[in-house]
KEKE-3310 file (N, C-alpha, C; in steps of 0.2 Angstrom, whole numbers, plus 5000, padded with zeros to 4 digits):
npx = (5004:5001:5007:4999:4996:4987:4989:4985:4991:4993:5005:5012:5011:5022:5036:5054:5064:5076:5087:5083:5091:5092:5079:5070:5062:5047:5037:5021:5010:5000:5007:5007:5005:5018:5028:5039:5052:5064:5081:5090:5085:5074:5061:5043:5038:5030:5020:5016:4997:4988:4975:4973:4980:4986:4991:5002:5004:5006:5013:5008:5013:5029:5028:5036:5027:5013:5000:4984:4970:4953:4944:4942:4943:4940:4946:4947:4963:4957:4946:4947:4948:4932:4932:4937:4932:4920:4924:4924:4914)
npy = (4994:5013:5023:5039:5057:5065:5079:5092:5104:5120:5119:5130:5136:5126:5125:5118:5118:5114:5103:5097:5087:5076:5070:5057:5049:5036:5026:5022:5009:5017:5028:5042:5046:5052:5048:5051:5051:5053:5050:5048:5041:5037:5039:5043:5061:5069:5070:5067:5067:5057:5059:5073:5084:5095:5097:5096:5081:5081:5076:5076:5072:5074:5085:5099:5110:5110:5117:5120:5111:5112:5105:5089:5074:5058:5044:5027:5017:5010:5014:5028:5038:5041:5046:5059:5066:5068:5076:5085:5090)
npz = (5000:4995:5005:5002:5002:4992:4985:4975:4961:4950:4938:4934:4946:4954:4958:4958:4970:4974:4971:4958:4948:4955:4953:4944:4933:4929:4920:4914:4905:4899:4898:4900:4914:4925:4936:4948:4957:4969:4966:4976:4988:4984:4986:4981:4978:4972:4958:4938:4937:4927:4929:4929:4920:4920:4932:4945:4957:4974:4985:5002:5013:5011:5015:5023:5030:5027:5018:5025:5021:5013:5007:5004:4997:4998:4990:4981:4973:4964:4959:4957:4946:4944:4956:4953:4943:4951:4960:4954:4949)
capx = (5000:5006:5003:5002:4991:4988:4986:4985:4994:4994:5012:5014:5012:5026:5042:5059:5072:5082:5086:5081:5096:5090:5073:5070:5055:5045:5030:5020:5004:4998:5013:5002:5006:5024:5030:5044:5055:5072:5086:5093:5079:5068:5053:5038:5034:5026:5021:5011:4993:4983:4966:4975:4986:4988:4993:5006:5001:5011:5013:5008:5015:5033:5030:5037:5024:5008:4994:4975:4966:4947:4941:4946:4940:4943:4946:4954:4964:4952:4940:4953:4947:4925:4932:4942:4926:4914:4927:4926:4910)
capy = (5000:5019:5030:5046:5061:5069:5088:5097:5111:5118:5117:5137:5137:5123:5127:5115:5125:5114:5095:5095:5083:5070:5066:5053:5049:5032:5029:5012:5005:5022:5033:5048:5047:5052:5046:5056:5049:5053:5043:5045:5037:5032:5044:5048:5065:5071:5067:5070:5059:5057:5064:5082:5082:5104:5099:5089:5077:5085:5069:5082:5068:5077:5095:5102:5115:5110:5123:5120:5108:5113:5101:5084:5070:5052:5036:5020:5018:5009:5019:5035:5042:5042:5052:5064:5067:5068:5081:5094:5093)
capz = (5000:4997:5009:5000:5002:4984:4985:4965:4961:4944:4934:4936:4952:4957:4958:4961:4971:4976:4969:4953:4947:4960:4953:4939:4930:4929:4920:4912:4903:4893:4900:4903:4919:4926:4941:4949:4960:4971:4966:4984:4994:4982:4988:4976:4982:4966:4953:4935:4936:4921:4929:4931:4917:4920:4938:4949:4961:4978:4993:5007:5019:5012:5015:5030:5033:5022:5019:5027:5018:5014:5003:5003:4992:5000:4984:4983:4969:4959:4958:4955:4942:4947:4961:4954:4943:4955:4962:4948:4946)
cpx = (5004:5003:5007:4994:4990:4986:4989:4988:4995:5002:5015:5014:5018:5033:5048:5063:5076:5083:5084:5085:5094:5083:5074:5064:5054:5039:5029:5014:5004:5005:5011:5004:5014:5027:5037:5045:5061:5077:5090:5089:5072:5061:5050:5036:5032:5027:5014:5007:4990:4976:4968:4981:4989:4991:4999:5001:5006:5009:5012:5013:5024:5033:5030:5030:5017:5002:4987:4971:4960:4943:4945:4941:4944:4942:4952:4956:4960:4946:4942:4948:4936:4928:4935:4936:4921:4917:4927:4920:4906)
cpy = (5006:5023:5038:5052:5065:5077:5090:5103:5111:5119:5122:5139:5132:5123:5123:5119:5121:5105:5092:5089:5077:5066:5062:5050:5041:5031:5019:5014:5013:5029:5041:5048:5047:5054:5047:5053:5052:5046:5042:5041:5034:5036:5044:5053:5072:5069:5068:5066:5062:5062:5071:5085:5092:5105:5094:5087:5079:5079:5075:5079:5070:5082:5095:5105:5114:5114:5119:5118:5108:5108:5093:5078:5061:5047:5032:5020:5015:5012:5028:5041:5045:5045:5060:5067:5071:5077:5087:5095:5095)
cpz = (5000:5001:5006:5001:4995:4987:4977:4966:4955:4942:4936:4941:4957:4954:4964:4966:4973:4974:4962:4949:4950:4958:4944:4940:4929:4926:4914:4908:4896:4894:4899:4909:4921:4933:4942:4956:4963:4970:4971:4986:4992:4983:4981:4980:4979:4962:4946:4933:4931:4921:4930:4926:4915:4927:4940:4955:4969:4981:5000:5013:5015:5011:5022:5033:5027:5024:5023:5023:5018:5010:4999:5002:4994:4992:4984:4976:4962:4956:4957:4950:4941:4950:4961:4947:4945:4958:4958:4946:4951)
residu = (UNK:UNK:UNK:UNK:UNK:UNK:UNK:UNK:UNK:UNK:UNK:UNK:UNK:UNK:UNK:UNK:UNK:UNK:UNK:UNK:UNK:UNK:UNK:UNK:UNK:UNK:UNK:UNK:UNK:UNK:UNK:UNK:UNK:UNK:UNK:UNK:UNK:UNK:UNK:UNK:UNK:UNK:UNK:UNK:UNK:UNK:UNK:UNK:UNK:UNK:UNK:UNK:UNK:UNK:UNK:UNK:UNK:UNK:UNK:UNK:UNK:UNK:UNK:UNK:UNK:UNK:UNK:UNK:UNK:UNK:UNK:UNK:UNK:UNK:UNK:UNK:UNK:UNK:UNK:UNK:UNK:UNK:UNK:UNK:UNK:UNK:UNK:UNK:UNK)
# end
């Protein structure tokens, strides 16, 4: 199981500062989706998913100081894409 928290952000608004060298990309089946990893430690702790393809996918569980979440949309991964739907609409 991953434990990861997804928070969206659009592309313009995320910004590397430090480590860009470190990360390396992974991606499978339709490869729309790009999985972003640390080559030290292995982390995903963003990453670009399919159902947002203007946003990244931020892992909240590595932000030091994460914002105030007001709207939050629980789904298991199979059902991914139903929830991220239902969320925009």
């Amino acid at each position: 199981m991953l434990d990861y928290e997804h928070f969206f952000i659009k592309h313009d608004d995320f910004k590397i500062i430090e480590g860009n060298d470190l990360i390396t990309e992974y991606s499978f089946g339709t490869k729309k989706a790009k999985h972003l990893f640390c080559k030290k430690c292995g982390i995903k702790s963003f990453y670009q998913p399919r159902s947002h393809p203007d946003s990244y996918s931020i892992n909240l569980k590595c932000v030091e100081e994460p914002p105030e979440i007001k709207n939050i949309v629980y789904f298991d991964g199979k059902n991914e894409f139903t929830a991220t739907l239902q969320q925009k609409n």
